[in-house]
C-alpha positions as CSV (number, residue, x, y, z in Angstrom):
1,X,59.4,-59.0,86.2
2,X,59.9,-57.8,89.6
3,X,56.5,-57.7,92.1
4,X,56.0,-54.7,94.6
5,X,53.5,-54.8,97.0
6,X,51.5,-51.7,98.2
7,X,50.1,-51.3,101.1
8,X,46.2,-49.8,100.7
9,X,43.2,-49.0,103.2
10,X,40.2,-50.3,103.0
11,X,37.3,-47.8,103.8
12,X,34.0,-48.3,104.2
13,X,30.9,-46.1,103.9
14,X,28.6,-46.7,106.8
15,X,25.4,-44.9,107.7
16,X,25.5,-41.9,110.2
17,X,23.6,-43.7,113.3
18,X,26.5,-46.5,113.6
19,X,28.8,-45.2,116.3
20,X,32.4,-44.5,115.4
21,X,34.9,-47.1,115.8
22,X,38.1,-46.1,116.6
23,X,40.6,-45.7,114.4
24,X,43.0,-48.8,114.1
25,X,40.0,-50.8,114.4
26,X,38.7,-49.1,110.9
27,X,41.9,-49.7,109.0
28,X,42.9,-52.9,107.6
29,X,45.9,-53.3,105.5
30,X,45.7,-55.3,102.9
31,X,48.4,-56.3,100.2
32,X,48.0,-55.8,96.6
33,X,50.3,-56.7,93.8
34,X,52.1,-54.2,91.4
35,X,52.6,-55.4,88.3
36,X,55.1,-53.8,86.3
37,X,54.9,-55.2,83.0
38,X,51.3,-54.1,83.5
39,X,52.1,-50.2,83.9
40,X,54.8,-50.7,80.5
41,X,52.3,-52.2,78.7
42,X,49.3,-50.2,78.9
43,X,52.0,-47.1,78.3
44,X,53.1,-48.8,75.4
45,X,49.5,-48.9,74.2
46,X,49.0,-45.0,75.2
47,X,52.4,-43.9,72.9
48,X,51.4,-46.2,69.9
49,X,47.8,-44.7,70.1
50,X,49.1,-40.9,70.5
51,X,51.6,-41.5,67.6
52,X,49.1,-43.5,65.4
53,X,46.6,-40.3,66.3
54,X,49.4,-37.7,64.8
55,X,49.4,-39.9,61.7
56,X,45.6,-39.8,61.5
57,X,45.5,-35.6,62.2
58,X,48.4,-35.0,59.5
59,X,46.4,-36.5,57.1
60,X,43.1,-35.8,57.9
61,X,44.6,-31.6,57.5
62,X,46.2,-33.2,54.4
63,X,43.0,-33.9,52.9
64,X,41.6,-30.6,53.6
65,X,44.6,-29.1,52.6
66,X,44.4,-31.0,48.8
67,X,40.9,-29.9,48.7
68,X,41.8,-26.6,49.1
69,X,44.3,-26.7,46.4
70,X,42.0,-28.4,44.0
71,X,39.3,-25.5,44.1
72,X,42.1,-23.4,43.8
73,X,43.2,-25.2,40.5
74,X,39.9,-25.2,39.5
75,X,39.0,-21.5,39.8
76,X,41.8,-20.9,37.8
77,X,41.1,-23.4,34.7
78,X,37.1,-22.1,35.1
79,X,38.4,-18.3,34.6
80,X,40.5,-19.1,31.7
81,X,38.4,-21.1,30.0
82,X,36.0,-18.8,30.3
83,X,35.7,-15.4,30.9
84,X,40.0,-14.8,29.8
85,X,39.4,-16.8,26.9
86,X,37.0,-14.1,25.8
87,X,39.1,-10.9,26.2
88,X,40.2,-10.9,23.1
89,X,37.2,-10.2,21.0
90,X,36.0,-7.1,19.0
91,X,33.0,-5.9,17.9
92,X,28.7,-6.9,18.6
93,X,29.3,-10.0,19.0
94,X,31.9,-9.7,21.5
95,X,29.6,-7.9,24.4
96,X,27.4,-11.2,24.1
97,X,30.1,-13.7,23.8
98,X,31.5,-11.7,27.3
99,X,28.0,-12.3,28.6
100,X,27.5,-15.4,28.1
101,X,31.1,-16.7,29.2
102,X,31.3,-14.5,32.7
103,X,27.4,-16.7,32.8
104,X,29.2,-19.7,32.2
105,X,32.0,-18.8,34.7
106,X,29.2,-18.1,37.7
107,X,27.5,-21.4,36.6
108,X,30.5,-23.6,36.9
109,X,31.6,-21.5,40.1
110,X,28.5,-22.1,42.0
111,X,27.8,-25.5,40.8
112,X,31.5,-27.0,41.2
113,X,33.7,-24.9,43.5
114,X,30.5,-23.9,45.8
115,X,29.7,-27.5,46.4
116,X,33.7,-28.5,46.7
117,X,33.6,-25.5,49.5
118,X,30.8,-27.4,51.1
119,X,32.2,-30.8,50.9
120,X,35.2,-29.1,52.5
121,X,33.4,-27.4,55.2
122,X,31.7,-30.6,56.2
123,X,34.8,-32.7,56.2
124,X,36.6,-30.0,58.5
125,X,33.8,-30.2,61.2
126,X,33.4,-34.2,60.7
127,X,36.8,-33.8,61.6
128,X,36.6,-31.9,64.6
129,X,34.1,-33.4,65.8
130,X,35.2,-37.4,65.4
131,X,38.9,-37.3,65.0
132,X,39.7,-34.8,67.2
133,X,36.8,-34.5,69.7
134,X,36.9,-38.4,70.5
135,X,40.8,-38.5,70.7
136,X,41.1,-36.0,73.1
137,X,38.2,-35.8,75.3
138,X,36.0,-38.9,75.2
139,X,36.7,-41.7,77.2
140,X,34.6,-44.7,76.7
141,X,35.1,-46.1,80.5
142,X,31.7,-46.4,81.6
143,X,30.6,-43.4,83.4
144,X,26.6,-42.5,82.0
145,X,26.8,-39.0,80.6
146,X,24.4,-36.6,82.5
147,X,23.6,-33.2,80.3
148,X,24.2,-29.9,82.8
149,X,21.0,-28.8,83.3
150,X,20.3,-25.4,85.5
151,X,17.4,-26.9,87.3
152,X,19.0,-29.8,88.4
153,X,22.1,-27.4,89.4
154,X,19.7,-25.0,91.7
155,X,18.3,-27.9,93.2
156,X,21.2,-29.0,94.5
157,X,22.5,-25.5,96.1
């Protein structure tokens, strides 16, 4: 690969009682290697991150999207089983047996589909949260994170 060199400056921070030099004396030019088999690579890196990421968000919305579908699937089999099942009947017995199946329909709706609904609820903000929170925002490259805080904010005004 071919090398390019780049010029830089070097500056440095000096308390306020030091007099001023003047200025070509502050400047020194040093030269630093470009490297650009460096630049392609960590590119390379960044597109098969970005495309594995897309992979990772399709199906993560996949998931929620089966999930959806199953308590959908569900609700249906729970209402026919149940409380359509139990349509058809005449007489006495047939305002207990609609009783006790719309009971049984509430039962199995609250105790399945209520806790698939909060399964799916939770998977959708772990979601947020980890896949798409750290993929987008966070950057583990060393900086300490400091909380905004309103006192510290006025204080420094």
């Amino acid at each position: 690969m071919r090398k390019v060199k780049k010029k830089t400056e070097e500056k440095t921070d000096k308390p306020h009682h030091v007099q001023p030099q003047p200025q070509h004396q502050k400047q020194q030019n040093h030269e630093e290697e470009f490297d650009m088999s460096e630049i392609f690579i960590h590119q390379l890196i960044h597109t098969i991150e970005y495309v594995l990421g897309t992979v990772s968000n399709t199906a993560s919305y996949l998931r929620l999207w089966a999930l959806s579908l199953a308590h959908a699937q569900l609700s249906e089999v729970f209402y026919a089983k149940t409380i359509k099942s139990s349509l058809h009947g005449t007489g006495g017995l047939y305002i207990i047996e609609s009783v006790l199946t719309c009971f049984l329909f509430l039962m199995f709706t609250l105790g399945v589909l209520m806790m698939m609904d909060v399964l799916e609820c939770f998977l959708h903000a772990l979601r947020l949260h980890w896949v798409e929170f750290q993929n987008k925002f966070y950057y583990a490259d060393g900086i300490d994170f400091e909380p905004f805080s309103y006192g510290a904010a006025i204080k420094e005004t």
